[in-house]
N, C-alpha and C positions, 0 to 999 in steps of 0.2 A: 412638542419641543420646538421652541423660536429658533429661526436660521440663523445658524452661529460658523464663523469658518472654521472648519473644522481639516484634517488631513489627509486626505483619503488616497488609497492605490489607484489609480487607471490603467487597465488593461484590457486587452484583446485577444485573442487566438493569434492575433498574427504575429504579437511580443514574443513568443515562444518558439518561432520559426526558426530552425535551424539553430538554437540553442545549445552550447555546449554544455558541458559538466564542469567547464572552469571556476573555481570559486571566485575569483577575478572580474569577469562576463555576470555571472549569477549577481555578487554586490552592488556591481553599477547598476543593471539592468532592476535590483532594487531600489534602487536611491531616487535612481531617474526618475519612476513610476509614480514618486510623490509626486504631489500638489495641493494647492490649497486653496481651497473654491467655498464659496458662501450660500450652502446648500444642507439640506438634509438628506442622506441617501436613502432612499426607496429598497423597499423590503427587491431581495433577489433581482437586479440589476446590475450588471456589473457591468458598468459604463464608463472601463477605464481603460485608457490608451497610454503607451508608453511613450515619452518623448525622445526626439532621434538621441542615436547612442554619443555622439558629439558632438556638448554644449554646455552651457555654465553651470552644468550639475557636477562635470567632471569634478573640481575639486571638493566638493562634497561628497563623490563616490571615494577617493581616495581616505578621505576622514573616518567615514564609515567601516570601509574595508577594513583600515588598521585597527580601527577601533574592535569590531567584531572579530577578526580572524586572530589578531594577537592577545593571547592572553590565556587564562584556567578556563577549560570546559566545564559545563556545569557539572555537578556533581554527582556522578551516577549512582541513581537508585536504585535498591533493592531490597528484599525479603526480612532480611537477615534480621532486624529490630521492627518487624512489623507482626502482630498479630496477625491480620490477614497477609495470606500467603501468595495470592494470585492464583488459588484454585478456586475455580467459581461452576457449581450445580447448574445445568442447563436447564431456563424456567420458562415457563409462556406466560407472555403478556396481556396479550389481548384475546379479543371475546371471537376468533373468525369462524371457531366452530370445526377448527385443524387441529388434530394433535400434534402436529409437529412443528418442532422448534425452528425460527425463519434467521439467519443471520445473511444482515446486507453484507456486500463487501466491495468497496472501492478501491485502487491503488493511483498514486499520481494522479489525486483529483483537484489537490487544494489551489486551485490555480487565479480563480475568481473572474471566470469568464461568463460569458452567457451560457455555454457548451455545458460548464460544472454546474453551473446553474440548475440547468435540465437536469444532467444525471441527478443531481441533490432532490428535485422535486419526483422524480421517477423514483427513486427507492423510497421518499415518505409515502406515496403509493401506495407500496407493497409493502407498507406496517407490518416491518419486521423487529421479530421481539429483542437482534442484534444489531449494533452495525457496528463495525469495523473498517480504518485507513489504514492500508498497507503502508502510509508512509511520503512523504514529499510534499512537504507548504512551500509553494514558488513563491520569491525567487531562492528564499535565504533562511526563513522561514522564523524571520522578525515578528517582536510583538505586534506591527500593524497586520501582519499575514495573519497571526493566527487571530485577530479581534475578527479580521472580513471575515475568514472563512469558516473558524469554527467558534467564535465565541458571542457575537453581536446579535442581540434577539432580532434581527432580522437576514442571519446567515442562512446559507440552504444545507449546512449540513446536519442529516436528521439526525436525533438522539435516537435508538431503540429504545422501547417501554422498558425492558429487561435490562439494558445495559447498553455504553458506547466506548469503544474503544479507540485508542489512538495509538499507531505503531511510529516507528522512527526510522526515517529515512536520510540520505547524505544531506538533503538542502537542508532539514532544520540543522544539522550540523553546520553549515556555512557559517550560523552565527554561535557556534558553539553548542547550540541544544539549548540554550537559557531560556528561550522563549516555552521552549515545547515541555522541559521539564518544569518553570515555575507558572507559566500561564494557563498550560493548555489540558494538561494533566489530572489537577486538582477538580477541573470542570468534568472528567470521564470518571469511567467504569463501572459499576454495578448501580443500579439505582435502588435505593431505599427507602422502603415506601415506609419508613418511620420515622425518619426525617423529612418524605417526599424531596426527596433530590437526589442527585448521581454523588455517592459516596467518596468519590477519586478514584486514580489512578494510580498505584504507589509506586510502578516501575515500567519500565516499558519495555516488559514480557509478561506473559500470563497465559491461565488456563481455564478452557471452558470448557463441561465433560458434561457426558451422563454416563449409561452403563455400558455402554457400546462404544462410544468412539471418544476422543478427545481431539480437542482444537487449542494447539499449542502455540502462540503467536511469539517469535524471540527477534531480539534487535542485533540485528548485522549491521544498523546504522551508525552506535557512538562511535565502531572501529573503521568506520568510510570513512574519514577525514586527518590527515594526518598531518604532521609538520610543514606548517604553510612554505609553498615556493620545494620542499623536498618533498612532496609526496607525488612530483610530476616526475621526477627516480625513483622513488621506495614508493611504489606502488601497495595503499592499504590492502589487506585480506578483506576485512571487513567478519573477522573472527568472532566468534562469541566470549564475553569476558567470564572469567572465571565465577564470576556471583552467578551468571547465569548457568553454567554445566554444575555448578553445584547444587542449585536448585532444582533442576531436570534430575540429580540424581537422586537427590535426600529430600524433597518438597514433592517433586511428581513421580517418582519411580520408578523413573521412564523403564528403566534396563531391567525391572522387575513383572509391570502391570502388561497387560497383554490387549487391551482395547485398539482398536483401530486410532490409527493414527495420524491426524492432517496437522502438518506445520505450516508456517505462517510466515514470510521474510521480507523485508521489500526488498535484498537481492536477489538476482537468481542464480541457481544453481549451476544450469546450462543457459545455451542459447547457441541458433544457430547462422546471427547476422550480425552479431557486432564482435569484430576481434580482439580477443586476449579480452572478454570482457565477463568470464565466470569466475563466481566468490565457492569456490571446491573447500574450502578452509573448514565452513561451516557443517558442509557434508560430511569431513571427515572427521572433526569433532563430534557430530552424532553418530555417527559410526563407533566412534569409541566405545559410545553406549549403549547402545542397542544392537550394535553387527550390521555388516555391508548387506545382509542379506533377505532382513525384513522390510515389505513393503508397503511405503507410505503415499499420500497424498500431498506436493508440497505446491503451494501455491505462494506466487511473489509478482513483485512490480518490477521497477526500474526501469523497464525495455520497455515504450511504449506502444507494443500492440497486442492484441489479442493473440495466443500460440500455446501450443498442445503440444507434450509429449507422452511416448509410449514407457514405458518403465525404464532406466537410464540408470547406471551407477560410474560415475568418475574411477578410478584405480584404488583410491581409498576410502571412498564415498560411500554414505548408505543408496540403493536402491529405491529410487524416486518416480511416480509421475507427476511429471512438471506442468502447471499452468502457469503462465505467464498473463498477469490480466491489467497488467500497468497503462490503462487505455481511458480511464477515470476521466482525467481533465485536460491534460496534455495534450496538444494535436500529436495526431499520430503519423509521422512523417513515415514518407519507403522507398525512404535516400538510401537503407542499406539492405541489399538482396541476400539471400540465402550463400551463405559460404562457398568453396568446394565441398562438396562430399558431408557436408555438416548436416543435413538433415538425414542422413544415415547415421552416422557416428551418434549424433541426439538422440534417434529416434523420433523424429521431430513428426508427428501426426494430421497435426493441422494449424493454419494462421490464416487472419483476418487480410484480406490484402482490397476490400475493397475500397472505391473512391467513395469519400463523401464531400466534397469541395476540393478546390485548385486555391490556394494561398503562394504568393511572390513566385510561381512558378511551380512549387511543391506540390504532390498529390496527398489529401491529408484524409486520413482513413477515419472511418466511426467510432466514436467513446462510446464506452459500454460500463459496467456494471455484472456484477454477480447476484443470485439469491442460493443460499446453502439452507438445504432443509432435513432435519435428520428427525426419525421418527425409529424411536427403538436403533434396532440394528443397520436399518436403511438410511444410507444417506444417498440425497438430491442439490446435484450443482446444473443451477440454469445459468442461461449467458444468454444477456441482454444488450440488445446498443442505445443510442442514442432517441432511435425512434420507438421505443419499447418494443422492439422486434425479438422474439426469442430467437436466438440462431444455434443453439446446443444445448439439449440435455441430455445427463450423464448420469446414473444410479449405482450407487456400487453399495454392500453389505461388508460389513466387518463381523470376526470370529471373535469374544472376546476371551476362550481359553486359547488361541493358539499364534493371536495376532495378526492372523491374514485378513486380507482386505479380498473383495473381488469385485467386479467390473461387470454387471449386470446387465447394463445398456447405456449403448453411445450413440444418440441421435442428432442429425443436424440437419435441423428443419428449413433451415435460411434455402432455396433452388439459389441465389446467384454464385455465379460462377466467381466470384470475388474471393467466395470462402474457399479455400485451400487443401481438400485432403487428400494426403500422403497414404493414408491405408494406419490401420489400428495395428500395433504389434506390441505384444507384450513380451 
C-alpha cells in the first residue's frame, strides 16, 4: 500500500483519564482524536494522542454530536425472521490436545491504546476457540472505532477459531448503535468453515451451550441511552427489550432447561464504589423467569476494575455471583473507594486495587482479561492481567437436572497485597 493520507484515531491512556459517561465529553473527545497524517499505520500500534479538549475542533465536535445523538437508533435486531436462532453448540477449534472448550473474554477493551494492544496480543496467545467483548468501543463507538479496533486486518482484536462475538455496550450507543449493528456485526459470530468465514452476528444477544452449562450473553446496552439532554433526569434502566425475554423464553427455555447458567451484560448488576450506579431492572426481569432463587454466574463490565462477589440477590432480583472484569482497555482509575457498608451489603469478596502506573496524578490499576474453560460439567474462569500474570482461579460444576451450580475452588495466586480479600461467603 503507497502512503496515502488517510484518517486515523490518536490516542493514549491518558485520553481516558478521568473520563465521564457524558455523551457530550465522549463526542468531542471523539471528534478531537481525529487527524490526518500521511502514513500507513503499522500492524498493533496505537500511536494516538488526543488533542487538548479546547480548540478548533470545537465546532466540528458540535456538528457531530448533533448529527450522531439526534435522530432513529439503528434498528434493533433480532431472532424473530432469522433461521438461526442464536443458540450456538460449544465446538473446539483447535488441535492443543485439551478437551475443553477455551472462551476469551474482554470487557471495556476497545479503546486502541498500546495497553488494548497487549491484552489483544495476550488472549491470541491462548488460542482460544471463543472470544467475546463485553461491550464499549471508545469514545462513541463510530465507524472509525470500530475499523481500528475490531475490523482492519491489522487490529488486535482476536477472532476465536470457533467463533467471536460482539456484545453492546452504552458508548456504541453514543452514536446510536449504527456503527456496531451495520459494521461490526456482520464481521462476528460463528465461523463457517463452509464458507471459511465468520457467518455474522444477527443480534446482539446469543447463546453458547453444551450439555452442562450455557453461556448466555444479553444486551443491557440499546436501553443505556436515552433521550439526549433528559436522560441526565430520567435515568435509563438499561432493561432488556421484549424480543429479548421472549427469546429466553420460547428460543432458550430458560424457565424450563435446568443447565448451569452464566450470563453475560456489560452492566452490572451490583457494585460496591460507584453511587446509584446498579442496572437491578435486568436482575429482575430474569427473575421473572427463572425465580430469585436459582444460582447463576453473572459476569459484566462497565466499572472499570477487577471485583468479586459472593452470591447477592437485589429485593427482586435473581441470585448472582458477580464478576465485574470491565479492566480490558480502559485505565482503571481508584478515584472511587468502597461505599459505607457496601462491601457487605454486596457481598463484595474481592478487587484489584493494585498500582500499575501514576497518570496526571491518578493511580491507574492493571488491565486484565479472562479465559473460561468448560469441560463436561466443569467449568474454569482464570484471571489474567496485563503482564500475563494469573491472579485467580475459580472451578465450579453445574447439576444439569436440578440447576445448581457449585463452587469447587477459589484460588488467588497473585502474594501482592494489591489484591483485596474480603473472605468467600455464599
Amino acid at each position: 500500500m503507497d502512503d496515502k493520507k488517510i484518517e486515523i484515531i490518536k490516542r493514549e491512556k491518558e485520553d481516558y483519564i478521568d473520563l465521564s459517561r457524558s455523551e457530550a465529553e465522549n463526542h468531542y473527545k471523539a471528534e478531537a482524536s481525529k487527524e490526518v497524517i500521511k502514513t500507513e499505520r503499522p500492524k498493533n500500534v496505537a500511536i494516538n494522542k488526543v488533542t487538548d479538549f479546547f480548540e478548533s475542533k470545537f465546532f466540528s465536535w458540535i456538528f457531530h454530536y448533533i448529527k450522531s445523538r439526534f435522530g432513529l437508533r439503528h434498528k434493533f435486531q433480532s431472532y424473530e425472521l432469522e433461521s438461526d436462532k442464536g443458540i450456538y453448540k460449544m465446538e473446539k477449534s483447535n488441535n492443543d490436545g485439551k478437551d475443553e472448550i477455551t472462551i476469551a473474554l474482554a470487557a471495556d477493551w476497545a479503546t486502541d491504546t498500546a495497553e488494548s494492544d497487549i491484552i489483544g496480543d495476550l488472549i491470541e496467545d491462548k488460542d482460544p476457540d471463543y472470544t467475546i467483548h463485553l461491550g464499549d468501543t471508545y469514545f462513541v463507538g463510530m465507524k472509525e472505532e470500530m475499523k481500528i479496533n475490531f475490523l482492519d486486518d491489522n487490529c488486535s482484536w482476536h477472532r476465536g477459531a470457533s467463533g467471536s462475538f460482539a456484545m453492546l455496550g452504552n458508548h456504541e450507543m453514543y452514536s446510536r448503535g449504527i456503527s456496531y449493528f451495520r459494521d461490526l456485526l456482520p464481521t462476528m459470530g460463528i465461523f463457517d468453515k463452509s464458507i471459511n468465514k465468520y457467518a455474522g452476528q444477527k443480534a446482539s444477544y446469543f447463546c453458547i451451550e453444551n450439555e452442562h452449562w450455557r453461556v448466555i450473553c444479553l444486551d443491557t446496552g440499546y436501553n443505556s441511552v436515552g433521550i439526549p439532554l433528559l436522560e441526565y433526569i430520567f435515568k435509563p434502566k438499561s432493561e432488556f427489550r421484549k424480543e429479548i425475554l421472549k427469546w429466553l423464553k420460547d428460543e432458550v427455555k430458560i424457565g424450563e432447561d435446568k443447565r448451569g447458567l452464566i450470563f453475560m451484560t456489560h452492566h452490572q448488576y451490583c457494585t460496591a464504589f460507584e453511587k446509584e450506579d446498579e442496572y437491578v431492572k435486568p436482575a429482575e426481569q430474569l427473575a421473572e423467569l427463572i425465580g430469585k432463587d436459582r444460582p447463576v454466574i453473572w459476569i459484566w463490565g462497565h466499572e472499570h476494575r477487577l471485583t468479586m462477589f459472593g452470591k447477592y440477590s437485589s429485593e427482586n432480583g435473581i441470585a448472582a455471583y458477580g464478576r465485574c472484569i470491565g479492566n480490558g482497555g480502559m485505565p482503571i482509575e481508584f478515584k472511587n473507594k468502597i461505599l459505607p457498608d457496601m462491601d457487605k451489603k454486596r457481598n463484595l469478596i474481592l478487587y484489584d486495587e493494585r498500582v500499575y502506573t501514576k497518570i496526571k496524578g491518578f493511580d491507574i490499576g492493571y488491565n486484565g482479561f479472562t479465559i473460561m474453560s468448560i469441560k463436561d460439567k466443569e467449568l474454569t474462569l482464570e484471571y489474567f492481567d496485563i503482564k500475563d500474570e494469573k491472579l485467580i482461579t475459580e472451578k465450579w460444576t453445574a447439576d444439569n437436572q436440578t440447576g445448581e451450580i457449585d463452587n469447587m475452588e477459589f484460588t488467588v495466586h497473585s502474594k501482592d497485597d494489591g489484591i483485596i480479600q474480603l473472605g468467600i461467603k455464599n
